[in-house]
C-alpha positions as CSV (number, residue, x, y, z in Angstrom):
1,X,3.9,62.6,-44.2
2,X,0.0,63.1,-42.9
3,X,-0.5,60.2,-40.4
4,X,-3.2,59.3,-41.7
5,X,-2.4,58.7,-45.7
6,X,-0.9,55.6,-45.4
7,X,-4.0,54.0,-44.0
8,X,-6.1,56.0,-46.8
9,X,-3.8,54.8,-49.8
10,X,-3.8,50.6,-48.3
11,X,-7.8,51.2,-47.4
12,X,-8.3,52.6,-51.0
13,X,-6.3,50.2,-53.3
14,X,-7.6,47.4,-51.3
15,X,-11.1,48.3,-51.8
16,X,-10.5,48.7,-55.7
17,X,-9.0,45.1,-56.0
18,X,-12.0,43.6,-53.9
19,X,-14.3,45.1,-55.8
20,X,-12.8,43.9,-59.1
21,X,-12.7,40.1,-57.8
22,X,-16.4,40.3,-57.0
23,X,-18.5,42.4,-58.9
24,X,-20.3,39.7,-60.5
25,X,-21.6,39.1,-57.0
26,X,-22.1,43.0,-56.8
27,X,-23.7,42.8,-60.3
28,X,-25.6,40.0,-59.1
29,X,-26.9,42.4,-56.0
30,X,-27.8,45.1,-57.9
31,X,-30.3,42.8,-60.3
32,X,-32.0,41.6,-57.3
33,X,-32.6,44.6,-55.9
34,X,-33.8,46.2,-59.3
35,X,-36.1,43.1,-60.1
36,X,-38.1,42.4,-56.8
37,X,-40.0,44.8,-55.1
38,X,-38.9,43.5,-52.0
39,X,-35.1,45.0,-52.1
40,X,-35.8,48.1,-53.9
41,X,-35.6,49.6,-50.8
42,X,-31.4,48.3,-50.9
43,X,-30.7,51.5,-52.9
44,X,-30.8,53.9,-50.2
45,X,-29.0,51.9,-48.0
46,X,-25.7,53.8,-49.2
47,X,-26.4,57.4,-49.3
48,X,-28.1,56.2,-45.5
49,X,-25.0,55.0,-44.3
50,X,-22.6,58.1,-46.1
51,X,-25.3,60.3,-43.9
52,X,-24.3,58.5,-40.6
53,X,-20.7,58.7,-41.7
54,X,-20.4,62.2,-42.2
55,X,-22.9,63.1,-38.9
56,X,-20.0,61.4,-37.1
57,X,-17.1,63.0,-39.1
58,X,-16.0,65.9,-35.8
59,X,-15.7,62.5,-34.0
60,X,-13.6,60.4,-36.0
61,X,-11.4,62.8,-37.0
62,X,-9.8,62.6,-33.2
63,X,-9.6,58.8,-33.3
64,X,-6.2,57.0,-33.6
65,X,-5.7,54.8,-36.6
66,X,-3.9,52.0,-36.2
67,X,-3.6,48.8,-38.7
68,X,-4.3,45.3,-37.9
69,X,-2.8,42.0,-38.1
70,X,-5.6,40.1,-36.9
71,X,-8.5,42.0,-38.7
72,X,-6.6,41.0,-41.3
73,X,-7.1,37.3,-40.7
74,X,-10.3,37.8,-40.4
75,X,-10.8,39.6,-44.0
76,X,-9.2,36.7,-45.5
77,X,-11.5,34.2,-43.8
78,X,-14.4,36.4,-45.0
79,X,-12.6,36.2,-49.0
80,X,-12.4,32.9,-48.3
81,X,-16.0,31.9,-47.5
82,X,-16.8,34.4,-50.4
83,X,-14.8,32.8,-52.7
84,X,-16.0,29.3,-51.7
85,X,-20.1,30.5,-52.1
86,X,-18.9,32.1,-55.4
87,X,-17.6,28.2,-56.3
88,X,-20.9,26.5,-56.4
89,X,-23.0,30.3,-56.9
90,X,-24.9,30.5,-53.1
91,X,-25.7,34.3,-53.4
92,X,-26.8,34.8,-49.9
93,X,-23.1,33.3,-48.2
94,X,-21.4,35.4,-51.1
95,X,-23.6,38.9,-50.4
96,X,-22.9,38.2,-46.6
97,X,-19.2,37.6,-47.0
98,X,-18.7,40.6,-49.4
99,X,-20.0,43.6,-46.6
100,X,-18.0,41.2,-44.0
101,X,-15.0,41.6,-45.7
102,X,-15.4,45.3,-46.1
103,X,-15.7,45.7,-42.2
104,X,-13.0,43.7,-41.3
105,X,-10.7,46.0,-44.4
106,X,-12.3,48.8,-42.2
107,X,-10.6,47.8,-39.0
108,X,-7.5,46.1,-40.7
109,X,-6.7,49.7,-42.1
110,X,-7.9,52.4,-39.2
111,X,-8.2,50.2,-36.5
112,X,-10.8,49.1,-33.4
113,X,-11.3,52.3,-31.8
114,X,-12.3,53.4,-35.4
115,X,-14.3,51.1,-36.2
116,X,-16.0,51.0,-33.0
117,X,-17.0,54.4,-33.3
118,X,-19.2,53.7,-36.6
119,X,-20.4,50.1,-35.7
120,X,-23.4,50.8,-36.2
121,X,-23.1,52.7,-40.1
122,X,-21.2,49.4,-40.8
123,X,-23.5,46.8,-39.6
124,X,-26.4,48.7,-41.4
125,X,-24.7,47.9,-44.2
126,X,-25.9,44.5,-44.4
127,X,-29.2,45.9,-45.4
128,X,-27.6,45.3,-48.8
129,X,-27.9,42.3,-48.9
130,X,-31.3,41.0,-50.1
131,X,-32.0,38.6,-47.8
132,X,-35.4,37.1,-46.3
133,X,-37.1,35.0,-49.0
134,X,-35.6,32.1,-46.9
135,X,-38.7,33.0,-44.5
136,X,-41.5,33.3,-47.4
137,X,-42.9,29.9,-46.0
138,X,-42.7,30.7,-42.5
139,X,-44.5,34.0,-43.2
140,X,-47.3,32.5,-45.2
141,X,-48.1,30.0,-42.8
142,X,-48.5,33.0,-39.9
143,X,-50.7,35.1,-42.7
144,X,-53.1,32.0,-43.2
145,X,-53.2,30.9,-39.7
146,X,-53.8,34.8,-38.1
147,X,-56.2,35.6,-40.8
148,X,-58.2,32.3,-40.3
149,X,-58.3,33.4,-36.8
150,X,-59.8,36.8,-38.0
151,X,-62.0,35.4,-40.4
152,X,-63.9,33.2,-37.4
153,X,-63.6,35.9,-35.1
154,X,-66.5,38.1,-37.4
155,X,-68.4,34.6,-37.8
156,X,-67.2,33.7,-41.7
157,X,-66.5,30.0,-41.3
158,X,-63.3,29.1,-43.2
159,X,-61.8,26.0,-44.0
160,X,-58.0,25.7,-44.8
161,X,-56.1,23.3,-46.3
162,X,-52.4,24.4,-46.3
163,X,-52.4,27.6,-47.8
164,X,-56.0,27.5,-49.7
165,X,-58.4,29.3,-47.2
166,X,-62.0,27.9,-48.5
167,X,-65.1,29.8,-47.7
168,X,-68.8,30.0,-49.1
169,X,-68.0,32.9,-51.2
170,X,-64.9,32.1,-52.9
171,X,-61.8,30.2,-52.6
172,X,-58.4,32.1,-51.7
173,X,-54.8,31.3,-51.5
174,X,-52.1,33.0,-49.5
175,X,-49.7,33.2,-52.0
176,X,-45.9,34.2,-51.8
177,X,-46.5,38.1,-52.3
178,X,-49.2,37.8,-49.4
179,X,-46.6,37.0,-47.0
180,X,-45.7,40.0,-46.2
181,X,-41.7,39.9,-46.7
182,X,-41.1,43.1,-48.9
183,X,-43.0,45.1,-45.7
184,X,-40.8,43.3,-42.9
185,X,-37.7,43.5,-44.2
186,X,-38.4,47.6,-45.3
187,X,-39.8,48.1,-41.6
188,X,-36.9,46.6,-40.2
189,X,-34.7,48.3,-41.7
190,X,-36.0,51.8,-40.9
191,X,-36.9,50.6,-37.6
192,X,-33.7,49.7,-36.7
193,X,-32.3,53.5,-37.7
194,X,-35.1,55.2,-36.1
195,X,-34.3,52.9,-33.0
196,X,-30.0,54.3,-33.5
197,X,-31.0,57.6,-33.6
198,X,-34.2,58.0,-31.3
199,X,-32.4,56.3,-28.5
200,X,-29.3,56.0,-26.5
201,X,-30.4,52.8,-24.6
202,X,-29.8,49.4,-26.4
203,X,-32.8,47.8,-24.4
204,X,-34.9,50.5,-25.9
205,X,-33.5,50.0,-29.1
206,X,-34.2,46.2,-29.2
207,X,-37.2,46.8,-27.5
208,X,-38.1,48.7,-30.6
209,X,-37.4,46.9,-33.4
210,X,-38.7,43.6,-31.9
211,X,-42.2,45.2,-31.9
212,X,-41.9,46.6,-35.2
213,X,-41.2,43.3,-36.4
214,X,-44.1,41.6,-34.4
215,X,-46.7,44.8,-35.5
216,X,-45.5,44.4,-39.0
217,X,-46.4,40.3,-39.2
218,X,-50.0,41.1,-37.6
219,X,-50.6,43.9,-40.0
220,X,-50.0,41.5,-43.1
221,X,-52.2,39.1,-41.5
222,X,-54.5,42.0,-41.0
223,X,-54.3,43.3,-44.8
224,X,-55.5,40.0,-46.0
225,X,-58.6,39.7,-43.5
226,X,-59.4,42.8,-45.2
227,X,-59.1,41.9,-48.3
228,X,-61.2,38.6,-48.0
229,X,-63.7,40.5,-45.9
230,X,-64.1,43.6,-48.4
231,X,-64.4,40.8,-51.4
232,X,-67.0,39.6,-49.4
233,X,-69.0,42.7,-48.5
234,X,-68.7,44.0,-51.7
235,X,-69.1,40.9,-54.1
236,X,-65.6,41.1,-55.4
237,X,-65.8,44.3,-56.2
238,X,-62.9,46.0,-54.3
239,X,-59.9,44.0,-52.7
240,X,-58.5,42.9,-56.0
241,X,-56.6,43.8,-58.4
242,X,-55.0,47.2,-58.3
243,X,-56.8,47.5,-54.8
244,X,-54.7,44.4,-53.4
245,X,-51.6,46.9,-54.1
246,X,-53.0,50.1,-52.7
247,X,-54.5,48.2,-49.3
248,X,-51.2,46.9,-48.8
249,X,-49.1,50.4,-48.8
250,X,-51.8,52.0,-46.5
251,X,-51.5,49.5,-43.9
252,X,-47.4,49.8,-44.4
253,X,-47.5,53.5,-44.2
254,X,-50.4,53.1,-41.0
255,X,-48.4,50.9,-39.2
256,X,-44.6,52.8,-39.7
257,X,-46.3,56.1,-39.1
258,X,-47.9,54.9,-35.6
259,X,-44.8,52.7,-34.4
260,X,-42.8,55.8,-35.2
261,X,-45.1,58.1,-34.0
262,X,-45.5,56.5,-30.3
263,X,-41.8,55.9,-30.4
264,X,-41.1,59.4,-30.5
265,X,-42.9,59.6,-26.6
266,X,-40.1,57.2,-25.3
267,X,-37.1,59.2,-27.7
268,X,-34.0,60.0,-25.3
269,X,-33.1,63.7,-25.3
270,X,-30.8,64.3,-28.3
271,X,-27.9,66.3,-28.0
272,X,-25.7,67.8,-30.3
273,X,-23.2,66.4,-31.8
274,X,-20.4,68.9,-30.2
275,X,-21.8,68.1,-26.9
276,X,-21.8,64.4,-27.9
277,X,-18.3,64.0,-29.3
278,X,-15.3,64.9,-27.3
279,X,-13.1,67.4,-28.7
280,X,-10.2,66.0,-26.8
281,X,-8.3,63.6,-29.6
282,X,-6.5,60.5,-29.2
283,X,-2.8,60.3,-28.6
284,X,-1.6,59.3,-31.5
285,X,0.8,56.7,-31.1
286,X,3.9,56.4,-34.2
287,X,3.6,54.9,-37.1
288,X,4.4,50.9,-36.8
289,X,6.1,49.6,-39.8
290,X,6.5,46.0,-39.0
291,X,2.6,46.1,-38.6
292,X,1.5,48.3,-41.4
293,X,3.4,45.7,-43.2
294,X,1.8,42.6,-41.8
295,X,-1.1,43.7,-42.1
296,X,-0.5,45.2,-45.8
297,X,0.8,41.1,-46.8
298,X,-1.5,39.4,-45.5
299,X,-4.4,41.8,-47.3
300,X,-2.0,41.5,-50.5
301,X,-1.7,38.0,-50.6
302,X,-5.3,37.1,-50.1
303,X,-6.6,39.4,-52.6
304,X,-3.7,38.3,-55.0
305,X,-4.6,34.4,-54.2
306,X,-8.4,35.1,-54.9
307,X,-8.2,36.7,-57.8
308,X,-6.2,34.1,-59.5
309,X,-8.6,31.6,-58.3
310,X,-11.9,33.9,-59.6
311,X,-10.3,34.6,-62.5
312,X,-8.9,31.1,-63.3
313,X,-11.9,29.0,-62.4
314,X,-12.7,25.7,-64.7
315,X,-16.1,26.3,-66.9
316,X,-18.0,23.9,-68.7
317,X,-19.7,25.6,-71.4
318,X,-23.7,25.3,-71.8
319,X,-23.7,26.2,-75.5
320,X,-27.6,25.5,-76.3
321,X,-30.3,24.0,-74.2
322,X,-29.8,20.9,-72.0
323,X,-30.2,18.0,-74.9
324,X,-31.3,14.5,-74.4
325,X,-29.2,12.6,-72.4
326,X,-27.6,9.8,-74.9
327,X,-27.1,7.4,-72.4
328,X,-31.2,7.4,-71.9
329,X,-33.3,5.0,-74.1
330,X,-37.0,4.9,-73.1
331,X,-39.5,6.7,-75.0
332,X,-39.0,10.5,-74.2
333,X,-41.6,13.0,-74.6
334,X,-42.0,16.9,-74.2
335,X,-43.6,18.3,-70.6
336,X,-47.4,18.1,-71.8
337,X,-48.4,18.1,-68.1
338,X,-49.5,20.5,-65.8
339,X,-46.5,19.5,-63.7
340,X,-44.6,22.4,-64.1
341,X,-41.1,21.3,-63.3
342,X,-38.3,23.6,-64.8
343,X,-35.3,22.5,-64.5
344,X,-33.2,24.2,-67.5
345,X,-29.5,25.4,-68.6
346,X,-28.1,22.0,-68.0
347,X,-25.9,19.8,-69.9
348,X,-28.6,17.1,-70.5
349,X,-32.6,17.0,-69.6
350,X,-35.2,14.1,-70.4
351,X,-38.7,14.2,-69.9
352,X,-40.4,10.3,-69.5
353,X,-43.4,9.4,-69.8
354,X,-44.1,5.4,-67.5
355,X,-47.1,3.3,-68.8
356,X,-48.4,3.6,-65.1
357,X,-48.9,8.1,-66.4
358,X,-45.6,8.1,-63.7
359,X,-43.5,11.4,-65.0
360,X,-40.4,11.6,-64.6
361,X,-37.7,14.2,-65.0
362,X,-33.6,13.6,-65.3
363,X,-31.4,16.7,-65.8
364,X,-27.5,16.6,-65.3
365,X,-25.3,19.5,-64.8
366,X,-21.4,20.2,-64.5
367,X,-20.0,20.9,-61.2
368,X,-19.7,24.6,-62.5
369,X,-21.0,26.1,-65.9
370,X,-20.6,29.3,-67.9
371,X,-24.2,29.9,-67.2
372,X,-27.2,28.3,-65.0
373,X,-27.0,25.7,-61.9
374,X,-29.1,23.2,-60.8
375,X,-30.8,25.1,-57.8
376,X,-31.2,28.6,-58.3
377,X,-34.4,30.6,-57.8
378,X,-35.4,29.5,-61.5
379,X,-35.3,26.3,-61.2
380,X,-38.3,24.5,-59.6
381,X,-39.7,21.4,-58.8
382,X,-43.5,22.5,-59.5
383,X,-45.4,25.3,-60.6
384,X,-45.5,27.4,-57.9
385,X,-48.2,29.6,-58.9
386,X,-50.2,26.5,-60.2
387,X,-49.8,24.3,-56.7
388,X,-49.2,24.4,-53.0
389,X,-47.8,22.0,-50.7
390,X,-49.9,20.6,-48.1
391,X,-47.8,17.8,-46.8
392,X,-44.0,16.8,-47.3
393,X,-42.5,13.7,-46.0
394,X,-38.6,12.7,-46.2
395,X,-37.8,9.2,-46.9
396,X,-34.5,7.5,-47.2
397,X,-32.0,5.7,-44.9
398,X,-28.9,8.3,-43.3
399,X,-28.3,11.5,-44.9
400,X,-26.6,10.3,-47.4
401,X,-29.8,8.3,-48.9
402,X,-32.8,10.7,-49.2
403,X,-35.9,11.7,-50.8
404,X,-38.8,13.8,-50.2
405,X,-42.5,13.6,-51.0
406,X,-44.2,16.6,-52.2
407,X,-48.2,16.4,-51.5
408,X,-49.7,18.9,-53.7
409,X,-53.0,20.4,-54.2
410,X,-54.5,23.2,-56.8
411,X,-57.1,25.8,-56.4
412,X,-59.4,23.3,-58.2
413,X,-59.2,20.5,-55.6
414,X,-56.5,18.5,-57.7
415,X,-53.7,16.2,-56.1
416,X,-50.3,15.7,-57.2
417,X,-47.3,14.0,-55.6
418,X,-43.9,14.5,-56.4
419,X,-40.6,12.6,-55.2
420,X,-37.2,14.2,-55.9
421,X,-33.8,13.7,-54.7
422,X,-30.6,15.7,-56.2
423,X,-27.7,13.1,-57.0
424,X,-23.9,14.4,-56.6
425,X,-21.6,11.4,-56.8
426,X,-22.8,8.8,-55.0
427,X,-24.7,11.1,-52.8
428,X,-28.7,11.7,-53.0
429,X,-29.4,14.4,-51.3
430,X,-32.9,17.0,-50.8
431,X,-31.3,19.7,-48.3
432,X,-30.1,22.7,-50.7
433,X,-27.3,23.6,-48.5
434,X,-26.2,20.2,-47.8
435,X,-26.1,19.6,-52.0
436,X,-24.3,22.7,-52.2
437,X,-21.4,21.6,-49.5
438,X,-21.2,18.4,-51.6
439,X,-21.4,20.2,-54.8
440,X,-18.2,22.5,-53.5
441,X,-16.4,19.6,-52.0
442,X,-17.3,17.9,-55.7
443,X,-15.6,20.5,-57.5
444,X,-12.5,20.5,-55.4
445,X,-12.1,17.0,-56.3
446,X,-13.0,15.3,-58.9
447,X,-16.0,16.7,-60.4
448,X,-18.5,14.1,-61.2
449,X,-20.8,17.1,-61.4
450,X,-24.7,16.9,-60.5
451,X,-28.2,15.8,-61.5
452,X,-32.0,16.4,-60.5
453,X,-34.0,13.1,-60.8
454,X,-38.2,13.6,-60.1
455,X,-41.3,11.9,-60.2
456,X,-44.8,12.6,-60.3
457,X,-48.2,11.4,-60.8
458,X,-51.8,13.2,-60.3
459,X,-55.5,12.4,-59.3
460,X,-54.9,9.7,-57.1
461,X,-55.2,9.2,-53.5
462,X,-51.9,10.1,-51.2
463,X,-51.1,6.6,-50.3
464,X,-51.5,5.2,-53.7
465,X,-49.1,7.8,-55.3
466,X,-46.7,7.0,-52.2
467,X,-46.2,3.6,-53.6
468,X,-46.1,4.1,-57.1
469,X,-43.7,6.5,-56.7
470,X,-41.5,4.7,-54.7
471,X,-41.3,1.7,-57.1
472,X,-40.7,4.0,-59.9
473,X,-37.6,5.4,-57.8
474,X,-36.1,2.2,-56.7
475,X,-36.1,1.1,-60.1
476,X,-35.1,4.1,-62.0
477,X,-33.0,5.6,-59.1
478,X,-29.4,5.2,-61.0
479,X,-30.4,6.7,-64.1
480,X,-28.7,6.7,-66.4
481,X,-27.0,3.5,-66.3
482,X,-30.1,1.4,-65.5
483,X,-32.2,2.8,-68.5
484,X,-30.0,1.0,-71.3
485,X,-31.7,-1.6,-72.5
């Protein structure tokens, strides 16, 4: 029997079960990275990484395979942390876990030395995963901030206000596509490949990368100076519009080509791949059966265990759109506001309307559903492309007990304040990973499920909408039992 077909066959079947417990997490991949501009970049990823495989094929052919027990463990602790983002639908753990799991089935089925020798193919991998938007925040406040700095530095006096840059000629806001994500995470991603195969040193490859990441943030910051600056010279004639598009891919393709270009003076001398690999194989060492069949369980019964769970899970059906909540009696309304809130697919929604213009929005949700969740990129506590946030502030006592303020402000000069807190159980909670822990930990117990509860008010002064909405929340605050009447 070829030595190396019983680690083929176990490799092969394992990877065809995996794949059948979680392809609505693979489905759910591929949608982000057909969507958003920022991850188209995710479908080259795999013929990339079958490219490094085969340029390292003469070597691995001379490797040893071996199975292993404890990669093993650690595939089902990666199923397991998949399994448990899957639960209460946290994409990013669940992406993360998925190419986790395939590199520990990787070394559970050929071994270290294997694996070792294509580390790098494997961790590239995780360029899969659309990841980043996390940072959107982070990068818009560097954009405004840098290209205030620009803005004074050719004498155009700016004024900002969170992410609204005011100036004599026009008003502008560094919105989310101006922070620059889609070009990070694309540079980084080819910078760390140039890095693998330009150099031999890992201090030159982090070297590298680190300044492609820092070049790529300034030449955002620098695209948007020059965009404001040619609105400017040119009384809004260019910088707009289908120009704001093309700017942006010169200064990507400017800023890769140069990187890569003085790079190149610091590339290690490549040799060939024959005078790279030794020729010399591994002693093979004979076939283990108690391990291959350790190993082999333990895969078997995780992947057995998982897919009874994934395909056994409890569902409440959403069969049309969240109704009114019957236990709610004050005078509901639609959302006439310029609020924007959208919190939808739930089990029930209401929309109030105070006598003090206080709004106020209650939606409830199961602790899982056929379709939707309470926080997903869909649902939102404002309209984003309507309002900025200028100011939040946390209030509450303990973790257990919290609230946030949202101080918001429009292109136009217009305030609005939110308060919000997301309820599971007796928990009120504003941190989205802390109300997905409890949402998880809900659902493995007794599944009181979840709601959103939100207020708002505009046009009046920060403090004043501080205390109104506090009132309004510490009198409403256990909806829906208090609102009987």
């Amino acid at each position: 029997m070829n030595k190396t077909y019983p680690h083929i066959s176990v490799f092969f079947l394992a990877l065809a079960a995996i794949i059948a417990i979680v392809w609505p997490s693979l489905a759910e991949m591929e949608s982000l990275w057909r969507r958003s501009e920022t991850f188209m970049h995710c479908y080259l990823i795999i013929p990339i990484f079958a490219w490094l495989l085969w340029r390292r094929w003469p070597y691995l052919e001379t490797k040893e395979l071996t199975f292993s027990p404890i990669a093993a463990v650690a595939a089902v602790f990666c199923l397991t942390a998949w399994l448990s983002a899957y639960l209460v639908e946290v994409s990013f753990i669940a992406h993360f876990s998925i190419i986790a799991f395939l590199q520990c089935l990787v070394w559970a089925c050929f071994g270290k030395k294997f694996v070792l020798s294509i580390r790098f193919p494997m961790l590239y991998l995780y360029f899969l995963v659309p990841f980043g938007e996390a940072i959107n925040p982070f990068l818009q406040d560097i954009t405004a901030y840098l290209t205030v700095g620009l803005l004074n530095g050719v004498a155009i006096p700016v004024f900002r206000e969170g992410l609204y840059l005011h100036t004599a000629f026009g008003l502008f806001e560094v919105a989310v596509a101006c922070s620059g994500l889609n070009f990070l995470i694309a540079a980084l991603s080819l910078a760390c490949l140039y890095a693998y195969l330009t150099y031999s040193s890992l201090l030159k490859q982090v070297s590298f990368v680190i300044i492609v990441i820092i070049l790529s943030i300034l030449a955002n910051s620098l695209r948007a100076f020059l965009l404001i600056y040619i609105a400017k010279v040119s009384d809004f004639n260019y910088g707009f519009g289908d120009d704001h598009y093309y700017y942006g891919w010169a200064v990507f393709f400017l800023v890769i080509f140069t990187n890569f270009w003085l790079g190149g003076y610091f590339a290690d001398k490549t040799p060939s791949v024959n005078q790279t690999y030794s020729p010399k194989a591994d002693k093979y060492k004979p076939f283990n059966r108690m391990i291959a069949g350790i190993t082999v369980s333990i895969l078997a019964v995780s992947l057995f265990s998982s897919a009874l769970i994934r395909f056994n899970l409890p569902l409440t059906e959403v069969i049309t759109a969240a109704q009114p909540s019957p236990q709610i009696l004050l005078s509901r309304q639609q959302n006439p506001s310029d609020w924007g809130i959208t919190f939808n697919d739930g089990l029930y929604r209401d929309f109030l309307v105070l006598e003090n213009s206080v709004e106020i929005l209650h939606a409830s949700y199961a602790s899982r559903q056929d379709q939707g969740e309470m926080i997903n990129w869909r649902n939102r506590l404002f309209d984003r492309d309507g309002w900025t946030i200028v100011r939040r502030t946390a209030i509450g006592t303990g973790w257990r007990n919290q609230a946030e303020l949202l101080f918001l402000r429009d292109n136009r000069g217009r305030s609005r304040t939110v308060l919000y807190t997301y309820r599971i159980g007796k928990l009120n909670l504003i941190r989205p990973e802390l109300v997905k822990i409890a949402q998880l930990l809900d659902l493995l117990s007794i599944q009181q499920g979840a709601s959103v509860l939100a207020f708002s008010i505009s046009d009046v002064s920060d403090d004043e909408a501080t205390d109104i909405l506090q009132q309004s929340y510490l009198l409403l605050s256990c909806l829906p039992e208090s609102c009987k009447s």
